[in-house]
Backbone as numpy.savetxt, mean C-alpha at the origin, in Angstrom:
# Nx Ny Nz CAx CAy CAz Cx Cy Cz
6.48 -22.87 -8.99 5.65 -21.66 -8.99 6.51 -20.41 -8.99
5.95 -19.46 -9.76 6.77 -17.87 -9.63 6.43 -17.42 -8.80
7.40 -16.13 -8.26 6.80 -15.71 -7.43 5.92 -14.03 -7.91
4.95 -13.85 -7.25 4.15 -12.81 -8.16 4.60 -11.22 -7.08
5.12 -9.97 -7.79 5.52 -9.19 -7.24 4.77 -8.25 -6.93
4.09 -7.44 -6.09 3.09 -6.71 -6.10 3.49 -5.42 -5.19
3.03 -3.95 -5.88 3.62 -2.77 -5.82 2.16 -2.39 -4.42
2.32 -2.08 -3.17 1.75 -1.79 -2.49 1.86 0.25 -2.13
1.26 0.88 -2.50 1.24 2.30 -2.20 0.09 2.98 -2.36
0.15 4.17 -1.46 -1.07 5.10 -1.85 -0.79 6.36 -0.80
-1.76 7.08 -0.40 -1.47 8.69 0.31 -0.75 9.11 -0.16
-0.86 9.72 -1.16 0.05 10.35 -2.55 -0.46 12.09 -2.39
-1.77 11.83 -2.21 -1.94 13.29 -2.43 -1.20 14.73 -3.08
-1.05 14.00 -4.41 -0.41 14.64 -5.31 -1.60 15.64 -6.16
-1.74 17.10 -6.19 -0.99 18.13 -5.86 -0.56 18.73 -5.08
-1.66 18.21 -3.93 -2.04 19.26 -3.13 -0.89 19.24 -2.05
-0.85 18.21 -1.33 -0.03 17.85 -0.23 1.31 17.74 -0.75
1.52 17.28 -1.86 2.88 16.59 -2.13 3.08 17.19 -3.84
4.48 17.43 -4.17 4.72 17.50 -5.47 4.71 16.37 -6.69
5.43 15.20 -6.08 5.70 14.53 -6.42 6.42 12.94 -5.69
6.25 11.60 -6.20 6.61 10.63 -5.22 8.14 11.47 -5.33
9.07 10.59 -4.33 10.26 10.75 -4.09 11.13 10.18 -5.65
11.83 11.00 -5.88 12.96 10.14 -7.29 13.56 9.24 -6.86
13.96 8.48 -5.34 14.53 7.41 -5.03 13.49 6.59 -5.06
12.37 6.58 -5.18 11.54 5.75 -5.16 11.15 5.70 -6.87
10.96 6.32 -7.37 10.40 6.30 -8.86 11.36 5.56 -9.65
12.51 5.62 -9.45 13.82 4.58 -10.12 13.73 3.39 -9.83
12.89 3.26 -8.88 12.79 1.24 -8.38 11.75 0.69 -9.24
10.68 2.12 -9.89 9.41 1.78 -10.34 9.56 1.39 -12.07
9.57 0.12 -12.85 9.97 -0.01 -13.85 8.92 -0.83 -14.31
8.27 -0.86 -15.57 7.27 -1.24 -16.49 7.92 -2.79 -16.34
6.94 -3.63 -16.24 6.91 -4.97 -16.57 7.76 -5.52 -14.88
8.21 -4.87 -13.86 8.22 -5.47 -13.13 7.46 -5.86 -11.87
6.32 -5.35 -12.21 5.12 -5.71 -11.32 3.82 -6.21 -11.69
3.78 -7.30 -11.14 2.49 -8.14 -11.58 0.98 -6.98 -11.24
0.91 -6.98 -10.26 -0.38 -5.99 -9.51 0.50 -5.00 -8.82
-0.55 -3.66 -8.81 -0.26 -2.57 -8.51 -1.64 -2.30 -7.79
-1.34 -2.23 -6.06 -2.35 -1.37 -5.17 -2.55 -0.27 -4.38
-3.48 0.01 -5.16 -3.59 1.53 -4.75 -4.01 2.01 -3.37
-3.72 2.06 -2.04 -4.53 2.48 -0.73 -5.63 3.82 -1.29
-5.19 4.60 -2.22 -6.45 5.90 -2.11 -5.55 7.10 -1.74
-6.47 8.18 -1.79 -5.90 9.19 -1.62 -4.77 9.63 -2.87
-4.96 9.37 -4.08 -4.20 9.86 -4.71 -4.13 11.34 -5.84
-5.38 11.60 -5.25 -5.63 12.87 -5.77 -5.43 13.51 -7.46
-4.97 12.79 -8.32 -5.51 13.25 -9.47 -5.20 11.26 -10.63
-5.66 11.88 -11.29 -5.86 10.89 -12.12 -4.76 10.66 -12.94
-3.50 11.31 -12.83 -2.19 11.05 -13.39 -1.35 10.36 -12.61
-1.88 10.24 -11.42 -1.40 9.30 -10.62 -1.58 7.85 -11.00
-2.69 7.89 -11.24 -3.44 6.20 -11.24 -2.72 6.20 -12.49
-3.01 7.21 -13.94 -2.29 6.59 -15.03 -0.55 6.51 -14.98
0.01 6.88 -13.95 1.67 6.49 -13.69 1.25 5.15 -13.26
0.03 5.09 -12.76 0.68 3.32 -12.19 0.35 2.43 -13.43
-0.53 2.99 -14.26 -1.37 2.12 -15.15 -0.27 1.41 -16.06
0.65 2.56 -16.25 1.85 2.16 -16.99 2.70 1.10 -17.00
2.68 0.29 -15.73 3.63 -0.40 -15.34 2.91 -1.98 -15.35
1.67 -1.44 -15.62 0.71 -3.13 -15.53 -0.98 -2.76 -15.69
-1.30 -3.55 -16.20 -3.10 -3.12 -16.53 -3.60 -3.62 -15.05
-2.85 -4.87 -14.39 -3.39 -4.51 -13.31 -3.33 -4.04 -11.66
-3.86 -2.94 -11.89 -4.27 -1.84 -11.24 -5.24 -1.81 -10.23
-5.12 -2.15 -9.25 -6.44 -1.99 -7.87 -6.46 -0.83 -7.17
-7.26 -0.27 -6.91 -7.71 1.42 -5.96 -8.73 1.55 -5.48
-8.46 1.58 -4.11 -9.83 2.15 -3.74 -9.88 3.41 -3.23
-11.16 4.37 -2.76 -11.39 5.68 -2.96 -10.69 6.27 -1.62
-10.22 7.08 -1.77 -9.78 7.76 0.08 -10.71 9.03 -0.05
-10.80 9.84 0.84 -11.98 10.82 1.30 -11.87 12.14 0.23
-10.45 11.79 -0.01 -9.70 12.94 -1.00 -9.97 12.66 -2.63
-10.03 11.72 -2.95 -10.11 11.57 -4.26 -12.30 11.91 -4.69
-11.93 12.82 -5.28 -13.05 13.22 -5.31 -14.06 12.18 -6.39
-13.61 11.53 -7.24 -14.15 10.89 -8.08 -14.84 11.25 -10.08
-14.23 12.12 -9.90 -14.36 13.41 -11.48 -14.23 12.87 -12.04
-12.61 12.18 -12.48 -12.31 11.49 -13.65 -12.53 10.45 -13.76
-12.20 9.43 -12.38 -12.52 7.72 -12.22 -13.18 7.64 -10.80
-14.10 6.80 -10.70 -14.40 6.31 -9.35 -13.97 4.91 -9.35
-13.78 5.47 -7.63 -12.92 4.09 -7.43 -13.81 3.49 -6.28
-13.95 2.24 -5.83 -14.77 1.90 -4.97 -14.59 2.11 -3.48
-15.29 1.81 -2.92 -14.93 1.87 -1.03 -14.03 0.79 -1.15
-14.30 -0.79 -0.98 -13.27 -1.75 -1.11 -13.42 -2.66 -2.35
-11.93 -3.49 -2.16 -12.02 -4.09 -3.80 -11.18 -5.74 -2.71
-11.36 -6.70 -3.13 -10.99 -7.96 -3.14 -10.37 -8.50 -4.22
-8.67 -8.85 -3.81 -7.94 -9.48 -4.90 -7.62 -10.93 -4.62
-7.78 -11.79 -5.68 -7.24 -13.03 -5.13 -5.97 -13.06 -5.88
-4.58 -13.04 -5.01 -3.21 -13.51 -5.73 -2.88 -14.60 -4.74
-2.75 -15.90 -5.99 -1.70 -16.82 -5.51 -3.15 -17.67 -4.12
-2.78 -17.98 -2.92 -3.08 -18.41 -2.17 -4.03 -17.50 -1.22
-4.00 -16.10 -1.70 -4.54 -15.26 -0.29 -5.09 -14.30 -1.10
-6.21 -13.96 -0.60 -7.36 -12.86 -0.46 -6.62 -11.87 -0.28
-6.66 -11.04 -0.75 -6.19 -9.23 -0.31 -7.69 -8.58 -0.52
-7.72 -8.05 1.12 -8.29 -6.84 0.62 -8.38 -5.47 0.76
-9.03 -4.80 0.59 -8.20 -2.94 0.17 -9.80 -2.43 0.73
-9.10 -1.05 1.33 -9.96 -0.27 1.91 -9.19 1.05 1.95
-9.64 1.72 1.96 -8.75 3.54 2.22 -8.36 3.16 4.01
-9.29 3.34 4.45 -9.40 3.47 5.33 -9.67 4.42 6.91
-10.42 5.71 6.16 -10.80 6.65 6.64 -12.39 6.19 7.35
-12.69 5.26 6.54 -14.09 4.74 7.33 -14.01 3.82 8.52
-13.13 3.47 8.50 -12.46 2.91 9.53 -12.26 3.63 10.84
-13.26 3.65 12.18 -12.85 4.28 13.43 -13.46 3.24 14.41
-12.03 3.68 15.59 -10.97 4.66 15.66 -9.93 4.27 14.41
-9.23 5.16 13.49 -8.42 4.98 12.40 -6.77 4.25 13.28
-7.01 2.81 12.04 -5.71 2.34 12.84 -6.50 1.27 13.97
-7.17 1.10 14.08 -7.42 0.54 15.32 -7.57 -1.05 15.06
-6.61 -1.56 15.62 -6.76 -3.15 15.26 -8.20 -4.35 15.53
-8.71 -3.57 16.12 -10.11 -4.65 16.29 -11.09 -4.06 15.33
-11.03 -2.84 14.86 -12.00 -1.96 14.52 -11.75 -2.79 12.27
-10.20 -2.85 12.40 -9.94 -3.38 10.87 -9.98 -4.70 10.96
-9.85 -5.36 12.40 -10.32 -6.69 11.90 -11.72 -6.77 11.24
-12.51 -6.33 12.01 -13.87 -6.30 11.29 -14.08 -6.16 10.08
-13.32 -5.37 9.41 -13.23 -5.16 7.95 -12.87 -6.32 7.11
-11.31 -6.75 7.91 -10.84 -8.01 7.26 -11.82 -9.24 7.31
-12.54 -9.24 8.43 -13.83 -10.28 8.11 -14.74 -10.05 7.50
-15.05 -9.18 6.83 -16.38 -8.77 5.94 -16.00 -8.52 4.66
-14.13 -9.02 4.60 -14.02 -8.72 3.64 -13.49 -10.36 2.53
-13.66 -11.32 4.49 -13.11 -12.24 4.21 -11.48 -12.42 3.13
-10.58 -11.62 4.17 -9.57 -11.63 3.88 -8.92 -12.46 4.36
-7.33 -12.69 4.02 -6.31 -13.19 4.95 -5.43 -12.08 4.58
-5.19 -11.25 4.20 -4.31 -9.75 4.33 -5.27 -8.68 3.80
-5.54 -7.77 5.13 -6.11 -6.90 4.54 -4.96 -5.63 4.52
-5.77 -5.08 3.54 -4.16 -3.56 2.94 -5.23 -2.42 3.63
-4.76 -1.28 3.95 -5.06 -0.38 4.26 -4.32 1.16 4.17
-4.90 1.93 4.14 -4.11 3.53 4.18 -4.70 4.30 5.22
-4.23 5.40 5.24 -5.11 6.99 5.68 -4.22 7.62 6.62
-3.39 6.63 8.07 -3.25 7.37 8.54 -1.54 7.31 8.40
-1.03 7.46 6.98 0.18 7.84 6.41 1.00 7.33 7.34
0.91 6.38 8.06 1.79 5.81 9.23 2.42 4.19 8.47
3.81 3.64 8.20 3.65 2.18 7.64 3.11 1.04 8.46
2.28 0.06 8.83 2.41 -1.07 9.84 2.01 -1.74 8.94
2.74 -3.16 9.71 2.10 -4.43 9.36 2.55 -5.44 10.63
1.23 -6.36 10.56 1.18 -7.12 11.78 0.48 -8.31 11.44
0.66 -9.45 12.44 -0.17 -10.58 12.16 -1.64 -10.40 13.64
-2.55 -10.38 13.30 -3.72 -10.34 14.31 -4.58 -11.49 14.32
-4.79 -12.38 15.44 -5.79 -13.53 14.82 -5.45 -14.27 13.74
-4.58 -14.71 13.40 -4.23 -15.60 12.29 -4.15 -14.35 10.87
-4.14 -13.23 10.83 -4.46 -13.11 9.62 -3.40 -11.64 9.23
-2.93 -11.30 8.33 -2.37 -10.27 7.95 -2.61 -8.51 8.08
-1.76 -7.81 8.37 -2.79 -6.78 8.12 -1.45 -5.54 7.84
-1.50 -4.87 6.80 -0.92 -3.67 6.24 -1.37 -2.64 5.98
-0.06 -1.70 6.06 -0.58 -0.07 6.16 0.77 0.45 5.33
0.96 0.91 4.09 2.03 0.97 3.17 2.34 2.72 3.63
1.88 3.23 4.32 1.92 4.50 5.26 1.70 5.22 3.46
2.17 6.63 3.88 2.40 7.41 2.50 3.66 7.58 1.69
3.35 7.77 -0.13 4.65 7.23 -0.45 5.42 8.58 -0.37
4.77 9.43 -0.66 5.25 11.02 -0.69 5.49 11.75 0.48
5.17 10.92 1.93 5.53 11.88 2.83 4.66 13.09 3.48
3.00 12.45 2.65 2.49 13.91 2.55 2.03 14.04 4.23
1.43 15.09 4.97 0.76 15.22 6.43 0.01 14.73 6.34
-0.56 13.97 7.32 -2.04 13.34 7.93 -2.64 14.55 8.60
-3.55 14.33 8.73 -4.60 15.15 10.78 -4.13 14.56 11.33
-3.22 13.56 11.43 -2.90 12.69 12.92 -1.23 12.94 12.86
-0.61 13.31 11.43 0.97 13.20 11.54 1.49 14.49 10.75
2.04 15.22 11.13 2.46 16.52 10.55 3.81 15.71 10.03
4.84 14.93 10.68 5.94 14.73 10.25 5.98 13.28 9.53
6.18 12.66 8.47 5.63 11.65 7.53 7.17 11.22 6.82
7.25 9.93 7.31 8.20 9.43 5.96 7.80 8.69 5.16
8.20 9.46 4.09 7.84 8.26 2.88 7.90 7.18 2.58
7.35 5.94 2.37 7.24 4.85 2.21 6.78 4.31 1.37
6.71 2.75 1.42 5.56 1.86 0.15 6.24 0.89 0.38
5.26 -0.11 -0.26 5.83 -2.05 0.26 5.79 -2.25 -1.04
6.74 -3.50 -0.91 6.96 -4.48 -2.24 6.64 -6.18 -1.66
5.50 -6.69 -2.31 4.57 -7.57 -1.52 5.13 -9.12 -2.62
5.96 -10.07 -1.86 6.58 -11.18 -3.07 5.59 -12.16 -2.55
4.74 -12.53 -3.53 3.75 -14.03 -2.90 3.96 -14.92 -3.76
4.08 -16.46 -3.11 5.00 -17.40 -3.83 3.54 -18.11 -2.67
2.37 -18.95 -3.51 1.36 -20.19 -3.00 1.14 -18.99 -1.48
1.34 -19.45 -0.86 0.94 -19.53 1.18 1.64 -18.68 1.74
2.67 -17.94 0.75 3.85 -17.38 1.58 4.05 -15.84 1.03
4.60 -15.11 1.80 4.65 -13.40 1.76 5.55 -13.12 2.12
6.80 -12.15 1.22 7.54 -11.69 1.54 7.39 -9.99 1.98
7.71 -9.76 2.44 7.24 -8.09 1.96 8.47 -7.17 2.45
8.52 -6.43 1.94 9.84 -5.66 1.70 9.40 -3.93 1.94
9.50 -3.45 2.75 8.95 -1.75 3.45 10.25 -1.16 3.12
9.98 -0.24 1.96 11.18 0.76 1.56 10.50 2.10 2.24
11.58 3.25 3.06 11.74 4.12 3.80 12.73 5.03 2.93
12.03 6.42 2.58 12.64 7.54 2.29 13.83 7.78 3.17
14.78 7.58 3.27 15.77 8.71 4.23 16.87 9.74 3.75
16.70 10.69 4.73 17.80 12.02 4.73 18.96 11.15 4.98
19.06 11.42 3.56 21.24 10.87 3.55 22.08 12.22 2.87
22.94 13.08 3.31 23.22 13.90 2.96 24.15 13.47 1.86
24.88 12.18 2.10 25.89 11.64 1.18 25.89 10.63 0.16
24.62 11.24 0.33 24.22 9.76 -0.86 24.16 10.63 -2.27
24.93 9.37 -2.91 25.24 10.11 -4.34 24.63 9.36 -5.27
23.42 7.85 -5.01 22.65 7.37 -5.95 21.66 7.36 -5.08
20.41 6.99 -5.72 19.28 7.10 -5.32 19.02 6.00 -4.33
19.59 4.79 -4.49 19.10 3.86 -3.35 19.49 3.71 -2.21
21.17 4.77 -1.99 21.39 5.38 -1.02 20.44 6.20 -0.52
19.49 6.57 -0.39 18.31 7.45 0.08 17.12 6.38 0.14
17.27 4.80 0.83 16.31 4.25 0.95 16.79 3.20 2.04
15.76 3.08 3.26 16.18 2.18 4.04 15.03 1.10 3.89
15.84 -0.31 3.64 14.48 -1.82 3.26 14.72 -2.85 4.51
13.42 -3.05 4.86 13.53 -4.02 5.95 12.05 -4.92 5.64
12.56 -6.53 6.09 11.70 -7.59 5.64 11.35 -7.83 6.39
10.38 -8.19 6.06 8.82 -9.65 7.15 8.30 -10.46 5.86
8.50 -11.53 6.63 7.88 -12.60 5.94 6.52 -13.20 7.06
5.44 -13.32 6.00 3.99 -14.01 6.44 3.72 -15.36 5.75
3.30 -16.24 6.72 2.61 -17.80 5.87 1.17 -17.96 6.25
-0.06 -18.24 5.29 -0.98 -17.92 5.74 -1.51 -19.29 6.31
-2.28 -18.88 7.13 -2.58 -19.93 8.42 -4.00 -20.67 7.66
-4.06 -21.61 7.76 -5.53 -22.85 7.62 -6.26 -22.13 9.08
-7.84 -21.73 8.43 -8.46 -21.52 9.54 -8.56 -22.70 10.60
-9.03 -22.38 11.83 -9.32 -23.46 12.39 -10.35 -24.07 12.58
-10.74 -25.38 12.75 -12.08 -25.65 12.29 -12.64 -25.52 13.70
């Protein structure tokens, strides 16, 4: 089996909040090396979604509070099946208290997930809860939350091979001496195996 590579990002809020993703991050981003591309929301114009469109037709997004819906609507949540596991996607502004781990389990059960993805509060996590996955690809641009004035940029790179999850959390950082771009990125792994419910 291959393993299938999947581009996890969103809170882009590109114009308003943010100019643009980071250029250490846009150099990792290359046509044909991503199977699926997911969108958390919040990406605020529709040149966003078509930068991702570029790299693969498929494309998942769902709506954050910000994306007004003019050019494309995007849904509240969307359900992907890759490989062995359910993903599913929510902005996550409907979500309260935002962040709150019992409050998104609920989601992940209604959404009958085993990883649910999430955004909003531009923060990165991921955790295992109850047998089951749960991610937050924070924002890729860095932009402010209501909850975070100070924001590093982020986004996951999600490797699923059958039952198994690699995931890879790339971090914007202030390197004064960095003279290529991936010098301006700190990557740290977790690996997930998804659990057989119990009967």
């Amino acid at each position: 089996k291959n393993m299938v590579l999947v581009l996890v990002i969103g809170d882009l809020h590109i114009p308003y909040r943010a100019h643009d993703i980071p250029a250490e991050f846009k150099s990792m981003f290359q046509s044909g090396r991503f199977e699926y591309v997911i969108l958390t929301g919040n990406l605020c114009s529709k040149d966003v979604y078509d930068y991702f469109r570029s790299f693969t037709s498929s494309v998942y997004c769902v709506a954050g509070e910000y994306d007004d819906g003019k050019d494309k609507k995007f849904p509240e949540t969307q359900t992907i099946q890759i490989e062995d596991f359910t993903i599913g996607l929510c902005h996550g502004h409907q979500i309260v208290p935002w962040g709150d781990k019992d409050a998104l389990a609920g989601v992940q059960r209604k959404l009958g997930a085993d990883i649910l993805i999430t955004g909003h509060t531009h923060k990165f996590a991921a955790y295992e809860y109850n047998n089951k996955f749960f991610l937050n690809p924070g924002s890729a641009t860095g932009a402010y939350s209501g909850i975070e004035s100070s924001v590093t940029p982020s986004f996951v790179l999600m490797d699923i091979k059958g039952s198994s999850l690699s995931l890879y959390v790339y971090h914007s950082i202030n390197n004064p001496a960095a003279t290529k771009p991936e010098e301006k990125v700190r990557i740290h792994q977790l690996n997930y195996q998804k659990k057989e419910d119990e009967k």
